[in-house]
N, C-alpha and C positions, 0 to 999 in steps of 0.2 A: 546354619549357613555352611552354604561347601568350600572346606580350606580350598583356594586358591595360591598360585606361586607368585611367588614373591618380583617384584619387578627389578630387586639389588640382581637378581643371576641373570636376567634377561638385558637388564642395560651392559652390567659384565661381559656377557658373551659376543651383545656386539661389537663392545671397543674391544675385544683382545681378536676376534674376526678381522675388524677391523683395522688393529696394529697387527695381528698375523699375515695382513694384503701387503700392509707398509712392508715390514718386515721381509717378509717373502719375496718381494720385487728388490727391494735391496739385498738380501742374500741373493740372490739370481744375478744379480748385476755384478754383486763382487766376487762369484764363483765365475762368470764369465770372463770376469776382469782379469781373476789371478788365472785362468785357465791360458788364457793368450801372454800372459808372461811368463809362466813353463814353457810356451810353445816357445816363445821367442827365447828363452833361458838356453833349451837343447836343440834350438837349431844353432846358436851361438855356440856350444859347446861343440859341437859337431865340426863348423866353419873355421872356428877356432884352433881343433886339433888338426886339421888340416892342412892350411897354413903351417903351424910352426912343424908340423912332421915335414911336409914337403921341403921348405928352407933347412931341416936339419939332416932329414936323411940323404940328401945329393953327397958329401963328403964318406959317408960310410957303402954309397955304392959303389961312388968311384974307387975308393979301396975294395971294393969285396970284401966288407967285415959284413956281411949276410947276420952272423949270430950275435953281434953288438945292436944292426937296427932292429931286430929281431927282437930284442931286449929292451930298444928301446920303445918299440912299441908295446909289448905286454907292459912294460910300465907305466903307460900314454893310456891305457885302456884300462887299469887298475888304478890311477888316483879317484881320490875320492868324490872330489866335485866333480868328477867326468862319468859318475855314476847312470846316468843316460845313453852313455854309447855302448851299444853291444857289439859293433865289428871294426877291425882294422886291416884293411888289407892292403899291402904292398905286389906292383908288378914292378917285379926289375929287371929290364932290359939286357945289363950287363952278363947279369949269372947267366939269364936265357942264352947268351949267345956261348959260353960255357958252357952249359947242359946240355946246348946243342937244342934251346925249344926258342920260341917264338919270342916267350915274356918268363922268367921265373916269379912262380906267386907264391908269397907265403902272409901269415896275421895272426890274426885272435880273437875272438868271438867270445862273448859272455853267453851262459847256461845257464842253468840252475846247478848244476853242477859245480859252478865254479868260470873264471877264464883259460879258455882253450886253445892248443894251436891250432889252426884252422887247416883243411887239407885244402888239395888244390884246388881237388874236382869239387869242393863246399862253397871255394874263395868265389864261383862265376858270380858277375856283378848282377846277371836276372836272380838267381836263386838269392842272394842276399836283401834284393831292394823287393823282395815281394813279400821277404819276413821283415822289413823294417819299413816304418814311415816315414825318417828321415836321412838323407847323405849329404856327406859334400866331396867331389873329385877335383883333385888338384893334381896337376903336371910338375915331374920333379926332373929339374932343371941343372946342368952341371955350370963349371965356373964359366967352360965356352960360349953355354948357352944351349949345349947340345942335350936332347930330350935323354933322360936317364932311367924313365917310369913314371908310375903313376901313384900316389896313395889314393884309399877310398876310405871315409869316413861314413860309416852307417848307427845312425840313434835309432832305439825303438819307442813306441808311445808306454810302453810299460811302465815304465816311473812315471810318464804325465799323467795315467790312469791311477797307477796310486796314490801318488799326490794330487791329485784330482778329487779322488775321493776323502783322503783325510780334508782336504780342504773342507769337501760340501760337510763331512761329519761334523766338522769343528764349526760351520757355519748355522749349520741344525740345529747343532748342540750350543752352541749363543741365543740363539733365535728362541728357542724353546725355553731357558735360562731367562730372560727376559721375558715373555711374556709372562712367564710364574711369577718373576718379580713383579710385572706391570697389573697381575692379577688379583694380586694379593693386597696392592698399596691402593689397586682400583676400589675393590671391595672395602676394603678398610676405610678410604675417602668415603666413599659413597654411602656406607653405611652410618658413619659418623655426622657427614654434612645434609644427606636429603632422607637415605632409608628410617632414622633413626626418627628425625623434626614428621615424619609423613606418619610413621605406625603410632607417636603419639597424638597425633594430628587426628587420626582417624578414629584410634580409642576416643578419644573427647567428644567426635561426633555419634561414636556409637553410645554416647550415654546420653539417652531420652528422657525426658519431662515426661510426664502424666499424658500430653496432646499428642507422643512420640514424634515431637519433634528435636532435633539433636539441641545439644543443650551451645550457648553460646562459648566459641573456639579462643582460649584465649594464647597468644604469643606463645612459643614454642620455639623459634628459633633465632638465632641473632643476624642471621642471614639475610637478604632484603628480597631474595625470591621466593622465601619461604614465608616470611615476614606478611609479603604482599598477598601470598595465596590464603594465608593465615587471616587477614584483614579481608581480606576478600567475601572469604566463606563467612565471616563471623556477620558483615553485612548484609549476604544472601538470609543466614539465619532469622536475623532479625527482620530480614523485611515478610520472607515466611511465616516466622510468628506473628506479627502485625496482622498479614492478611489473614490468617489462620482466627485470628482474632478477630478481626470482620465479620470473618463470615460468621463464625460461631453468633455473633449480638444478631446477623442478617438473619441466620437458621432459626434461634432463640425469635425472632420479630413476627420473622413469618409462620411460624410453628403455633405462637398467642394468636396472630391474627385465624387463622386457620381453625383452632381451639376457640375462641373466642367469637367465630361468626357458626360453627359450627359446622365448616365446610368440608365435605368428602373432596377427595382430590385423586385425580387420574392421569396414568398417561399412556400413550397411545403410540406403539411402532405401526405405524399405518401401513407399511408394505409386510410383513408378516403378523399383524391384526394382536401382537403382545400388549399386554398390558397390565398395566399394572396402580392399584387402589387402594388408599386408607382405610381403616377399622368402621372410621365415619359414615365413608359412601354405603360401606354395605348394613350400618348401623340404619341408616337412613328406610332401609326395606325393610328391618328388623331381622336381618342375619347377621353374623359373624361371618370375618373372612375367609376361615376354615372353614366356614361349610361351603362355601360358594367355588372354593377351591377344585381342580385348577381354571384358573380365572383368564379370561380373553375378551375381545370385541364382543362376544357373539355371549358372553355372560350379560353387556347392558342389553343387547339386542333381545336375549329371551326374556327380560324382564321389562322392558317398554313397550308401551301402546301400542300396536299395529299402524291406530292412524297418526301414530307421531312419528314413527318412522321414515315415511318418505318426505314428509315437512325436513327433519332434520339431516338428512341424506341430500335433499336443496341445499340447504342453507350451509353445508357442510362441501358442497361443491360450489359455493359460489364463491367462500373461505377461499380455497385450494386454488382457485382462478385467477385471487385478489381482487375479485369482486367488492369483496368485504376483507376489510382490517381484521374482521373480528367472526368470531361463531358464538352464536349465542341462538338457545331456542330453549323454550317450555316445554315439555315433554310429562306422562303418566308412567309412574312406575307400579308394578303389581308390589305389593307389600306380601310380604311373608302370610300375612292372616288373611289376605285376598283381599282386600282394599285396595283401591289407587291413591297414590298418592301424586301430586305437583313437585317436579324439579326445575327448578333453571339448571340447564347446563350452557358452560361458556368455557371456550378453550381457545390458542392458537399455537398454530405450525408454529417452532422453535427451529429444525431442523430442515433443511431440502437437501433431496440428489441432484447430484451433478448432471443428470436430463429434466432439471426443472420439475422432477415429483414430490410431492410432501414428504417427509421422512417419520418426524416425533412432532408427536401433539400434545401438551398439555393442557389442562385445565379444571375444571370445579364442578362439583354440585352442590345446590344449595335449596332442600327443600322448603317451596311456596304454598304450601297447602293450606295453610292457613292465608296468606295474601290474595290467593285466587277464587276460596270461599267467600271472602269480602270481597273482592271484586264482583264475584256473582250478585251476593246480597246486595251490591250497590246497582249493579246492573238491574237487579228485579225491582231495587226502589224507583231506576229511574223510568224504568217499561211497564213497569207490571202494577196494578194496583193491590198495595198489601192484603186489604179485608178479603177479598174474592181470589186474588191470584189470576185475576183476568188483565190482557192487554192496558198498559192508560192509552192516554189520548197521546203520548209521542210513541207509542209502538202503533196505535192503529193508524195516526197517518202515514209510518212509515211503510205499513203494508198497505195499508190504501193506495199509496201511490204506486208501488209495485204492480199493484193487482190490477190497476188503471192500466198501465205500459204491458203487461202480458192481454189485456182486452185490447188495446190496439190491435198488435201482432197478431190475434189470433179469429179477429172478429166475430167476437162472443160477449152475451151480453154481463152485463156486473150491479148487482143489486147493492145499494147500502138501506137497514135497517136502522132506524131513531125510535128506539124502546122507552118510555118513560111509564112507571109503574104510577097506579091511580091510587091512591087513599094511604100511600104509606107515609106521610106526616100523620094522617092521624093514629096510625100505628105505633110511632115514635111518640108520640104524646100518650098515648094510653099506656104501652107498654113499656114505654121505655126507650133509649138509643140501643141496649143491649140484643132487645129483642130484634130490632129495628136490623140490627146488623145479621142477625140469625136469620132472617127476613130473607136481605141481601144475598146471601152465601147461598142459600138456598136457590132463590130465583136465578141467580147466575145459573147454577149447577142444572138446573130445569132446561133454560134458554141452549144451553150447549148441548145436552142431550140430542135438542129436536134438529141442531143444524150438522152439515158433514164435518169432515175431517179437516179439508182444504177450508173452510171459512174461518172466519174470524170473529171472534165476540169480545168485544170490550166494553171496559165503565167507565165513564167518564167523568164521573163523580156524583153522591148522593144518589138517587133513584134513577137515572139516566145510563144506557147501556147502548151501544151499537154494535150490530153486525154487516160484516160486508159477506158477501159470497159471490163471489167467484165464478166466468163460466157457466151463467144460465141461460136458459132458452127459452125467453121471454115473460109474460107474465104469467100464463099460466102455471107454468112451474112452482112459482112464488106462493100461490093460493093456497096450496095446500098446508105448507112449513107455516105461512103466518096464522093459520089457523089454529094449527097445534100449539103453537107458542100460547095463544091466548086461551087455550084449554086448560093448557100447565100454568099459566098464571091463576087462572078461576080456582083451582084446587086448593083449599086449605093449606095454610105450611103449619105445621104441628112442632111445637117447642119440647123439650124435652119432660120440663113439667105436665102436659098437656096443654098447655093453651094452644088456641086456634088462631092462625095470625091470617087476613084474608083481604087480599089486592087483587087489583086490573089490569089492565097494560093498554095503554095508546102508544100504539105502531104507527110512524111513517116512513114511506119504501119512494127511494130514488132510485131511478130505473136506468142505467147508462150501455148506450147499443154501439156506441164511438163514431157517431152520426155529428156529435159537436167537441169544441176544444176545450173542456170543461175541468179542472181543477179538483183538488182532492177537497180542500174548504166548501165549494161547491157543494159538491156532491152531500155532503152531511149536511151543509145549509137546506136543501131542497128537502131533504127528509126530515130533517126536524122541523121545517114550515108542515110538512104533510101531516109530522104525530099532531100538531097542535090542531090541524083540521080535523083530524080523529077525534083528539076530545071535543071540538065544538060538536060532532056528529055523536054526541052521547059517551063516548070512552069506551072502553072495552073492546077497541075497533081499529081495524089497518085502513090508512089510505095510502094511496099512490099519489106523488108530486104529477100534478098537471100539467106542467114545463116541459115531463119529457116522458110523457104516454104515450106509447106505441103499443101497435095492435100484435 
């Protein structure tokens, strides 16, 4: 398994994200905060020296003590708390008119050098207010009231800039001081109350049973959200194992049945033709699944019937239509040793696409090959007579009737033959019933010879036999076959010991042209009235029913 990170740094990162947003919007507020109370601090400082120089320097102008205000403004401009103001400057009217100028100016200015006396042509009020961002001008008033000058007070933003920044420093430098702390107690919390209850949480689950399923979670934490997830999982657990338990007795149930009826079992991606088969199905042909390997649709497809194929390909779209609930058909498999064998297969759609196509198909084979040999054998009991293997009497009037409705349709004539052989009671009393039946087998196999493919020959029991044929063209045709019949009767039949076993045959022939609406009972009635006119005419002899003699 790929180490994974841990979810204690990623919840971490977001609450100190998180407290860094808080945080940050309150340092931003209270840098802005303390930023407008410097401002207001050194424009007060400013307004401040203003004021009290103006109110104090009117007595030292109207003396002319020039180098006392002089004095007293470098002193005004060097305290300490007035460390914002970088100029002072005085115009004084009185000296001007003295010196013979307009205004005398004189101040002091703060450098880096230090504070300076200011020259005159430095003191203009443009050159000073373009290096400074803040002033205040105040008119200096004598006792009369008469204008005496002017002072000017100029602050620069330089102290607000540096104090500006120790501020943000020292706001930084908390900011960052706190989240370490909120970092650390974070972590510490977290790891103790949910990271610590979850990785042992999760070890418990990684220790698997036998089924690999997690083993049941027991309490781990005293916490009630832990608690709950804890109870939580441990009921998921169990209801997993339960169902896990189902199914195993369902797999186990259906796996005996499976085993137990001896059924191949398949399944079938219908739109890509995959699939896939038990050891059984292919045990069933007599292969292994590795030889049959790689296996698909078109694996049954080469090994079934040709004529069961599109039986099953019906029945298989009638499934897909919902026709039918269900697919189910009989089908011939080629066996490995080249025999066929009988399967039922029976399967249904489990699965559809979402345009209404089949998807997966399950279902079974279960070979019938022995069910459908006895089905035949019972089939041959019910049609066929056992001794000869000829027609009985419920196959030939089934084809009788048949053969009746193709004479309709096609207006063409239809003979039935009433064969009863002469002297074979006294065969069976001299020889035997054994022989009797040798007798039988014999004369059947004689009587078929002489007639086509298309007719029919049946026994009806003891010495009694009937042919129908099919599609003749009047009597004449007739004359010849009942002839030969009675040639092939005349002949000796020879037993294997040698004995000579030797019978007759009265023939009577019902002749039917579809002239009347005459029934299958009929039609044997009228012939077998004829054989008996045969044997009144001496035996060994055909006649024709008088009822329905046409020329």
């Amino acid at each position: 398994m790929s180490q994974k990170k841990s979810s204690l740094y990623l919840i971490t990162l977001l609450v100190v994200i998180s407290a860094g947003l808080v945080f940050s919007g309150y340092g931003a507020y209270t840098y802005h905060w303390q930023q407008e109370q410097l401002e207001h601090e050194i424009i007060g400082q400013t307004e401040e020296s203003a004021v009290r120089l103006a109110g104090t320097l009117a007595n030292y102008i109207e003396s002319y003590q020039v180098n006392e205000y002089d004095k007293l403004v470098a002193h005004e401009i060097r305290t300490h708390n007035h460390s914002a103001l970088s100029a002072i400057v005085v115009d004084d009217y009185k000296m001007g008119e003295i010196t013979g100028q307009k205004v005398y100016t004189s101040g002091w200015e703060r450098t880096a050098e230090g504070v300076v006396s200011i020259e005159a042509e430095a003191a203009s009020a443009n050159k000073l207010i373009s290096h400074n961002s803040y002033f205040a001008e105040l008119n200096i008033s004598g006792s009369s009231g008469d204008a005496l000058g002017q002072v000017r007070v100029y602050a620069s933003d330089r102290e607000l800039k540096k104090r500006s920044l120790a501020l943000l420093m020292q706001i930084v430098g908390s900011m960052l001081v706190l989240l370490l702390v909120l970092s650390l107690v974070l972590i510490l919390l977290l790891k103790h109350l949910f990271i610590r209850p979850l990785r042992t949480l999760a070890e418990a689950v990684d220790q698997q049973d036998g089924s690999s399923i997690p083993q049941l979670v027991e309490p781990v934490s005293p916490y009630r959200e832990i608690s709950q997830l804890t109870d939580a999982m441990g009921q998921m657990l169990r209801t997993i194992s339960q169902t896990q338990q189902e199914l195993q007795r369902e797999h186990e149930y259906l796996e005996n049945i499976v085993e137990g009826t001896r059924a191949g079992t398949w399944s079938w991606n219908i739109q890509t033709g995959e699939t896939v088969y038990n050891e059984r199905w292919a045990e069933m042909v007599g292969y292994t699944l590795s030889e049959l390997e790689p296996v698909s649709i078109e694996t049954w497809q080469s090994l079934s019937h040709p004529d069961d194929l599109e039986r099953s390909a019906q029945l298989l779209e009638k499934h897909f239509s919902g026709e039918d609930d269900f697919y189910e058909c009989e089908v011939r498999m080629r066996h490995k040793d080249g025999h066929w064998i009988w399967v039922q297969d029976r399967g249904r759609v489990a699965s559809w696409q979402a345009d209404g196509q089949p998807l997966e198909m399950y279902g079974t084979h279960l070979e019938i090959t022995e069910v459908k040999e006895y089905q035949e054998q019972l089939q041959r009991i019910a049609h066929y007579d056992m001794l000869t293997g000829l027609p009985n009497r419920v196959l030939l009037f089934d084809r009788l009737g048949l053969a009746l409705e193709h004479t309709r349709k096609e207006r063409r004539d239809l003979a039935v033959f009433f064969i009863d052989l002469d002297g074979f009671k006294e065969v069976n009393d001299e020889h035997g019933h054994d022989a009797g039946d040798f007798l039988l087998v014999e004369i059947a196999n004689r009587l078929a010879s002489v007639l086509r493919a298309e007719d029919t020959l049946a026994r009806l029991g003891g010495d009694e036999f009937v042919a129908v044929l099919p599609g003749i063209r009047g009597r004449d045709q007739l004359e010849p076959i009942l002839n030969r019949m009675l040639q092939e009767m005349n002949r000796p039949v020879v037993m294997p010991e040698g004995t000579e076993l030797k019978v007759t045959a009265s023939i009577g022939v019902s002749l039917f042209a579809g002239e009347r609406d005459l029934g299958v009972n009929q039609l044997v009635t009228l012939a077998d009235q004829a054989m008996y006119q045969a044997k009144m005419q001496g035996k060994n002899s055909f006649c024709f029913s008088n009822s329905l003699d046409v020329d």
